[in-house]
Structure formats: C-alpha cells, structure tokens
C-alpha positions as CSV (number, residue, x, y, z in Angstrom):
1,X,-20.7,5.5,-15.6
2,X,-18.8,6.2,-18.8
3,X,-17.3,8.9,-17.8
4,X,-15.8,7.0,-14.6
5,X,-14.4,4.0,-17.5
6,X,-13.0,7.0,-19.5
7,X,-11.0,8.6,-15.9
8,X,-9.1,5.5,-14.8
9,X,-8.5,4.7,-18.8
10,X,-6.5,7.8,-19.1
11,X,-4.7,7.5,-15.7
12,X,-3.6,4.0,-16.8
13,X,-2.3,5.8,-19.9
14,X,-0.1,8.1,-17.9
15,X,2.7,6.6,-16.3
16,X,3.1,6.8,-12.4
17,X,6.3,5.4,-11.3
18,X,7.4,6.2,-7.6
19,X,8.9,9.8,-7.4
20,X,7.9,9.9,-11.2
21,X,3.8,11.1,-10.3
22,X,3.8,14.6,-11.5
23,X,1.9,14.0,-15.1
24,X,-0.6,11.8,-13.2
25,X,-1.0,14.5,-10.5
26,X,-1.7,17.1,-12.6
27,X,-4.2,15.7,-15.1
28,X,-6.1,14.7,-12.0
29,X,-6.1,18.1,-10.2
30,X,-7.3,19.1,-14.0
31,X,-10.1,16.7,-13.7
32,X,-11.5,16.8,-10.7
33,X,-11.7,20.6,-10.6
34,X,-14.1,20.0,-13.8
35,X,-15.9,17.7,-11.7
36,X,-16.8,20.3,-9.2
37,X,-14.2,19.6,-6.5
38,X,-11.3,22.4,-5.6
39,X,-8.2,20.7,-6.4
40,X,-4.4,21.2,-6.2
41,X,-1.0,19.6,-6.6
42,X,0.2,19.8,-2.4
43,X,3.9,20.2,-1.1
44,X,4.6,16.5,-1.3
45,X,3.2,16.1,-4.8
46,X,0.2,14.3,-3.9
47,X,-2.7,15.3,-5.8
48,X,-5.3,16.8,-3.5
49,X,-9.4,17.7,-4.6
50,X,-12.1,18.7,-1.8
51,X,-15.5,18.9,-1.7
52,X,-18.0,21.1,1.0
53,X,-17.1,23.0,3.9
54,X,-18.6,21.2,6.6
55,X,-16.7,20.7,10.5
56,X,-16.6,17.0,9.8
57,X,-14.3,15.5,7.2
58,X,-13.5,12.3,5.3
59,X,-10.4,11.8,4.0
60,X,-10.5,8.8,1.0
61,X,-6.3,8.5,0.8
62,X,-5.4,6.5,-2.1
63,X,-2.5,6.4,-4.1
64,X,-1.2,7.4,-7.5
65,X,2.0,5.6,-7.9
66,X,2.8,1.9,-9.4
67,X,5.8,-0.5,-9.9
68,X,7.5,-0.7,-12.5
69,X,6.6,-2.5,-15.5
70,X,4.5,-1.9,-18.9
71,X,1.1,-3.6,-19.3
72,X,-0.2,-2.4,-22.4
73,X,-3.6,-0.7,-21.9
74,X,-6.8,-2.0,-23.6
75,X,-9.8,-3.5,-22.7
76,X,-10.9,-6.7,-24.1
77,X,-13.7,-9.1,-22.8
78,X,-14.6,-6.9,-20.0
79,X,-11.7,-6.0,-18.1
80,X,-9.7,-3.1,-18.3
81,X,-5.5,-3.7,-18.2
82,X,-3.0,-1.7,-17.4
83,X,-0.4,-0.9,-14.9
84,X,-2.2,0.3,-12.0
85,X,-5.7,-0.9,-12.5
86,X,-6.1,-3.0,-9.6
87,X,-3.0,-1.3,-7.1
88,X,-4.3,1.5,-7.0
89,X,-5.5,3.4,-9.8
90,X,-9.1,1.8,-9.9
91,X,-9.7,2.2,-6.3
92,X,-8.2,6.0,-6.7
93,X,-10.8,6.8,-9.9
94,X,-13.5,5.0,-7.9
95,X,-13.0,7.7,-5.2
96,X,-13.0,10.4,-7.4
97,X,-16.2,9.2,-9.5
98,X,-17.9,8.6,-6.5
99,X,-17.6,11.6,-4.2
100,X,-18.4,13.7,-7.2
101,X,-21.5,11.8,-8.1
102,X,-22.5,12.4,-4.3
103,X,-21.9,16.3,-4.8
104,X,-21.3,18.6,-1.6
105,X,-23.2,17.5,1.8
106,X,-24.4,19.9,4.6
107,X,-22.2,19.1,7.6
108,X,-19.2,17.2,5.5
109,X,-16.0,18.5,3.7
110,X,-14.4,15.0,1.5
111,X,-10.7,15.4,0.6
112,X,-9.7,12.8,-1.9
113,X,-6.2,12.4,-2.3
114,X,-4.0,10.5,-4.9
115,X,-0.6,9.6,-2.7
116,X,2.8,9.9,-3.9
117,X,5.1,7.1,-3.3
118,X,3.2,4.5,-1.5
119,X,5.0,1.5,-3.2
120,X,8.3,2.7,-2.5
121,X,8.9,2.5,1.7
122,X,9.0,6.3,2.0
123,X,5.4,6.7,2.0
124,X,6.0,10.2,1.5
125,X,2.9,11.3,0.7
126,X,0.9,9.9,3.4
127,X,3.6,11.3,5.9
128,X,2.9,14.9,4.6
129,X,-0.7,14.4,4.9
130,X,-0.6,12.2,8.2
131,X,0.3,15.6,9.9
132,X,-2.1,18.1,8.1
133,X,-5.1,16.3,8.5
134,X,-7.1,15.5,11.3
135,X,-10.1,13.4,9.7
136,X,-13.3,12.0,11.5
137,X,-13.2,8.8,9.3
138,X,-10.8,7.6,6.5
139,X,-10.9,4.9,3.5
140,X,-7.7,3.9,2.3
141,X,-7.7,3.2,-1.4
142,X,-6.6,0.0,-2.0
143,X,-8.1,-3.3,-3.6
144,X,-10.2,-5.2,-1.6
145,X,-12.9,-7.0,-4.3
146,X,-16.0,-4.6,-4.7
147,X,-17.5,-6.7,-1.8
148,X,-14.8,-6.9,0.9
149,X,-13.5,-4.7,3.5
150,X,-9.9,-4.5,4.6
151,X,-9.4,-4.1,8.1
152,X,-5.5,-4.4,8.7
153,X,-2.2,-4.8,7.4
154,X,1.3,-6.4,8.4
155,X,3.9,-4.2,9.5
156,X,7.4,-4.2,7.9
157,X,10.9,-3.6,8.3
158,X,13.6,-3.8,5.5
159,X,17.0,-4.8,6.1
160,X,20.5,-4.3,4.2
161,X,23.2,-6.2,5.0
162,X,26.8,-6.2,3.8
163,X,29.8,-8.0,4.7
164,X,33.0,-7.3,3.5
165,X,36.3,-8.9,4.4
166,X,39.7,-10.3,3.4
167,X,39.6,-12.3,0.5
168,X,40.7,-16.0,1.1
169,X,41.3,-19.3,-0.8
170,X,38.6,-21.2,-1.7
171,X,41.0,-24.1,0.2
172,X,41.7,-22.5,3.2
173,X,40.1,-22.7,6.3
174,X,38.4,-19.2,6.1
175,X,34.4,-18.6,6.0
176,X,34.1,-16.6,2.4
177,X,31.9,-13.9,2.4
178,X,28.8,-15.6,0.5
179,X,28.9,-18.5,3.1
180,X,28.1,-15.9,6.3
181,X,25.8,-13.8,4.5
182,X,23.9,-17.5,3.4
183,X,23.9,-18.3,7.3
184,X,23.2,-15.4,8.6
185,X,20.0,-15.8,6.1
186,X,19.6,-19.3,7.3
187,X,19.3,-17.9,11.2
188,X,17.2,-15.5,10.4
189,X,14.8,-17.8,8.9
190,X,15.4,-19.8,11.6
191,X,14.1,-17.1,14.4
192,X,11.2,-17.0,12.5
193,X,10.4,-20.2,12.9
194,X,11.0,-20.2,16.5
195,X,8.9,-17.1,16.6
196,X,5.6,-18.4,14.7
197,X,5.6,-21.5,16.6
198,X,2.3,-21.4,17.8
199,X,0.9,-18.9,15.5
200,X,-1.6,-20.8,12.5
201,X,-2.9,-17.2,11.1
202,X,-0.3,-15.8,9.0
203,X,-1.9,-12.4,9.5
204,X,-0.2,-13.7,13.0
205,X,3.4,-14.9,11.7
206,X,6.6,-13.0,11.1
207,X,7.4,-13.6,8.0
208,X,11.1,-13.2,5.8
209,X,11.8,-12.8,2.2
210,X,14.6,-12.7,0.8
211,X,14.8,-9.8,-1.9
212,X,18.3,-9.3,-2.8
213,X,21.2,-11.1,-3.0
214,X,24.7,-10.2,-4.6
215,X,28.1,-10.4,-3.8
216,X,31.9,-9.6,-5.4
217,X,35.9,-8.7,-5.3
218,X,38.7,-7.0,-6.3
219,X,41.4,-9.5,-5.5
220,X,42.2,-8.4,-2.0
221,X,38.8,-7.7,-0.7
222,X,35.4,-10.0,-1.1
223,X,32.1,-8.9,0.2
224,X,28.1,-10.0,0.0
225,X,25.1,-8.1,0.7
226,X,21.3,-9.1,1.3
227,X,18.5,-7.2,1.2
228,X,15.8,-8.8,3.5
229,X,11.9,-7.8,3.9
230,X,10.0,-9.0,7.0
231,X,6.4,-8.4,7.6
232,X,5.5,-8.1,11.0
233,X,2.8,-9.4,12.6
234,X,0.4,-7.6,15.5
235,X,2.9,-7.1,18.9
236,X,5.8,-7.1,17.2
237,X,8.0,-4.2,17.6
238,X,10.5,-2.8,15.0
239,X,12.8,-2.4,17.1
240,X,13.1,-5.5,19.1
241,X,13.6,-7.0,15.6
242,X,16.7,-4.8,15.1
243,X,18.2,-5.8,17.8
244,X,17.8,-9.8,16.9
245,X,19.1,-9.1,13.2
246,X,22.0,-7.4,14.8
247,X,23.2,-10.0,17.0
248,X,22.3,-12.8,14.1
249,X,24.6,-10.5,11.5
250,X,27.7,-10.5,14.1
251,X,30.4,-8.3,12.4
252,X,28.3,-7.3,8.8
253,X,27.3,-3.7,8.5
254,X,23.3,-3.7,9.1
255,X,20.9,-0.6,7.9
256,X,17.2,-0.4,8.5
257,X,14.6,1.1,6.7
258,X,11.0,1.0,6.2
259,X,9.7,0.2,9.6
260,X,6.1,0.3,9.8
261,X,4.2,-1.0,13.0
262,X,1.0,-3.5,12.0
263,X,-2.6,-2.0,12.4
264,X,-5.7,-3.6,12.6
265,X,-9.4,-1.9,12.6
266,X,-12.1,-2.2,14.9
267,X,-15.1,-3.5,13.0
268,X,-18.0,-1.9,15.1
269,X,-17.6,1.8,13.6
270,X,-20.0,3.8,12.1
271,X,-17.7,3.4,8.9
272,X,-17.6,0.1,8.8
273,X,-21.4,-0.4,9.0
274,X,-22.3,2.1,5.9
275,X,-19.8,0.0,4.1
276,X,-22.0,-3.4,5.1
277,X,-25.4,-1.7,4.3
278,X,-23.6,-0.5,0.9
279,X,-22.2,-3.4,-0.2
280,X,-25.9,-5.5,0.7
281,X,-27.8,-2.9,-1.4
282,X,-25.5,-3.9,-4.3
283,X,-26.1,-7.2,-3.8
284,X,-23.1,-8.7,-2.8
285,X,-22.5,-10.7,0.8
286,X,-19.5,-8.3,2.5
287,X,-16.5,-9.9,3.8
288,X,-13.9,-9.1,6.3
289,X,-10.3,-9.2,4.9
290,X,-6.6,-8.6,6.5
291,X,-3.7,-8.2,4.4
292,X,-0.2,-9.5,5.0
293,X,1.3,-6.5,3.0
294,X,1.3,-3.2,4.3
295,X,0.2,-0.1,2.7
296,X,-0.5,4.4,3.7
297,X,-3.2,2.9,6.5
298,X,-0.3,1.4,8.8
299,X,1.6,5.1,8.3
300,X,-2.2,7.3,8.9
301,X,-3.9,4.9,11.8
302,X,-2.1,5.2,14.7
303,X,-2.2,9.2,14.2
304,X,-5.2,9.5,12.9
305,X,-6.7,7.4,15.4
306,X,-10.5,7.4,13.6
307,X,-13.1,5.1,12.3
308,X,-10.9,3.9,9.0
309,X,-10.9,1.2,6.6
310,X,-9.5,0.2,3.0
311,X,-11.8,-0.6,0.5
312,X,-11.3,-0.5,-3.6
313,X,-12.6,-3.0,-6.3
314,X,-9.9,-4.9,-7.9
315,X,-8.4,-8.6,-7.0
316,X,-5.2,-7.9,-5.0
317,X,-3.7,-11.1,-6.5
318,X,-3.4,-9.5,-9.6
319,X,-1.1,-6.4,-7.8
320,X,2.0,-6.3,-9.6
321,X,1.9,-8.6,-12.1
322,X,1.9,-8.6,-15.8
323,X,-1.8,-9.1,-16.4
324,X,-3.0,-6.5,-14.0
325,X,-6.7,-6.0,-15.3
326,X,-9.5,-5.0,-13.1
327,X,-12.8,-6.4,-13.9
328,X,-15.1,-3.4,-15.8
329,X,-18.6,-4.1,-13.8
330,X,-16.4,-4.6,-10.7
331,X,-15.2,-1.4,-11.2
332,X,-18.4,0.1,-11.5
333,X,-19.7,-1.6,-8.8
334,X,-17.2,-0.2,-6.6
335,X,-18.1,3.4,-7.0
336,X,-21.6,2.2,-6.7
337,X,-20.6,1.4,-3.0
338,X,-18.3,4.0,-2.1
339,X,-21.3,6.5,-3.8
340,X,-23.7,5.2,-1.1
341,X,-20.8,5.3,2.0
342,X,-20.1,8.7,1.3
343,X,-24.0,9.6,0.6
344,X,-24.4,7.4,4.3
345,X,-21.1,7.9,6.5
C-alpha cells in the first residue's frame, strides 16, 4: 500500500483549483498509464484511465478539483493533510489504487475518471461525461467514512439578486436599497419555514444560506446584491422555486444558476450489496448515509439511470476546512473495499 500513500501525497502537492486542473490531470494520466490502465486528458479536461474491454462497464467518477485555500501537506500522527484529502483527492487515489490492484476482468471495462470542476456549479466535467458514457453501475467518489455508503444528495439552486435604485435620504420616507434586499432575505427565509413545516429530516427541508451580501453608490444611484444558495429537498422542483424567489424579489433583477434536481439511490442493487459484503470483510458495520450537499451523482443519476452509489474514505466534516486530513489506515482501508467491489460488482 505504499505506493497508494505515495499517489494521493503527490496529488495533494499539486494544486487543483476549479478550471485550474490541468497539472493534476496530467500527472495522473502519467500515472495511471504506468499502472497498467490506458489513460488520457478528455475534451473537458477530466483525466480519464480504463481498464479491460469487456460489454459491461463501471464507471468510478470522482473529482480532481478543490476550493481554495492552502493546507500545508505533511503527515504527522497518522493522518495525511492537505487540500483535497478528504473532498476528493483520497477517494479519487483510492479508485485508482484499487482498480489497478484488481487488474483487467473478463466481461468488465472500468473507466476511472478524475472530474473537472465539481466544486464550482458548472459541473463541467461530469456534463461531458454524462453524455459519453452509458455505464451498468457507477461510484461517485466522494467521502463517505471507509465504512458508509452514500445514497443521495440535496439538490440546489443559486440565486443572484440585485437591486438598484434612486438614492434617497437616510430621513426620508424611501425604503434604501439594503433594507429590501434585507426583506426580501427575511421572506425568503420565511417560505422556508412555511415549506419545512412538517418536515423533521433535513435530508427533507429546503434549506437557505445566505452567501453573499454587498451593497454601494455613486451619489445618484444606490444598489445591494445577495447571492443566495438553497438546497433542495426530494420533490422540489427548480423551477417552481424560481418562480417564488421572483415574486418575493418584486422589482430586483433575479439570475439563476446551478440548479440541480435532488437524487436518492435505491439500496437493493447489486452495487450496493458488494459494497455491504466488502465493507463486513473489513470488519467494519456499513452504514447508510444521505447528504445535504450535492455533488457529479445529482448531474450523472437521472441519465445514467444505473445501479450507483458514492463511496470514499474521508470524514466529510473535515471538507473544506483548514485542517482537512484524512486518516492514513482509513485510507487504506478504503481501497481495501473498493478492491473487493470492483473484484465482486
């Protein structure tokens, strides 16, 4: 298994920013064509290595991108850090190490793929692959914890807002700017409410956030914009929730982006029970997990329409944060698991 630490060390030492994954892309096309797969750098920039030639395929889609932010690499006290070694670069090495520990299988071609852009809301490498690829099963690369199983995420749908107008004295009778966009905040909050009533699963709740807030002048003109996230629970539609933001923002200027429909997994696949007999034979006790995020399953699911799950070792509390670390043995474990799924599927 050294040579699996030694992979994800070096992709934690390359940097991987959204639209910045070409460096990463290419030392892992290098890599896995030495490790017996036939790789290559595809039209969207996602780095792409395959294995056999049988009629049945699995695809294990993770991603190669992170957020921003520097976390020094090293490993100390059994854990490895780094931007990226939980979300997703771990899970990512962990398909790689483990499909070419498995070697070629009569019947079964695996394409591992290292996604571009799967933190930013273009998803632009899973698009380009959604449409090229018509897999019998899938595993999304994403942390789980070496014994859980991810079975579906939120949906989402991003929303800009702006609001420009006269500017007015702070004594007069006029609304400013920053007091609409605060209320049309306030109702949207408030819909949410209305909506979740009911609803005790927040798998099951639409949820806001508010991620942006800023407004200015120039003396004859004042204006204020938002930028608002909502993740979206089962049954609701992206486009219903359009039209409430766009009767809550009245006159503002309203742009949407993002919009990804929730997914959820059937748990009685073929898939789903290699992963259960793999993660027993490791010893661990599997467990069923949905995530109120969203990530390349809820863009691949509904066209793929296959036996799919995501799995990766890694605690997803740790995404995005500046002590990302991903536990060594957990690591290991990982590819101990996925090596018996793929051996199994």
């Amino acid at each position: 298994m050294t040579n699996a630490i030694d992979l994800l060390t070096e992709m934690l030492r390359i940097p991987s920013l959204s639209g910045q994954e070409g460096e990463l892309a290419s030392y892992l096309v290098s890599r896995m064509n030495e490790m017996g797969f036939s790789a290559r750098v595809d039209g969207a920039g996602n780095a792409v290595g395959a294995m056999g030639d049988g009629p049945r395929e699995l695809v294990l889609l993770g991603h190669a991108d992170t957020v921003p932010g520097e976390v020094p690499v090293r490993r100390q006290a059994g854990k490895l850090y780094g931007r990226g070694a939980v979300d997703a670069k771990g899970p990512l090495a962990a398909f790689v190490c483990a499909v070419a520990r498995v070697g070629p299988r009569p019947g079964w071609r695996w394409v591992v793929i290292g996604a571009v852009e799967e933190e930013a809301a273009t998803s632009k490498g899973a698009r380009y692959v959604r449409d090229r690829y018509h897999p019998d099963a899938c595993i999304i690369g994403e942390p789980s914890g070496w014994d859980g199983i991810t079975l579906g995420y939120k949906g989402r749908l991003l929303v800009d807002y702006r609001l420009e107008q006269g500017t007015s004295h702070s004594a007069g009778r006029d609304t400013p700017a920053t007091e609409e966009a605060v209320a049309f905040w306030n109702d949207v909050v408030a819909h949410c409410t209305a909506y979740n009533a009911g609803h005790k699963k927040q798998f099951d709740r639409l949820s806001p956030s508010l991620r942006r807030i800023t407004s200015g002048g120039d003396g004859l003109h004042e204006w204020a914009e938002l930028t608002i996230g909502f993740r979206l629970p089962p049954h609701c539609v992206p486009a219903e929730l359009e039209e409430v933001v766009r009767r809550l923002a009245g006159t503002a200027d309203v742009v949407f982006r993002g919009a990804e429909v929730a997914c959820r997994a059937p748990k009685n696949t073929p898939l789903v029970r290699a992963f259960l007999a793999a993660i027993r034979e490791q010893g661990g006790k599997p467990r069923f997990k949905v995530k109120t995020g969203t990530s390349d399953m809820n863009v691949v699911a509904p066209v793929w329409n296959c036996p799919i799950v995501a799995y990766g070792p890694g605690n997803s509390s740790l995404d995005h944060t500046p002590e990302e670390h991903i536990e060594v043995e957990e690591y290991l474990q990982g590819v101990r698991v996925l090596e018996a799924v793929v051996s199994n599927t």
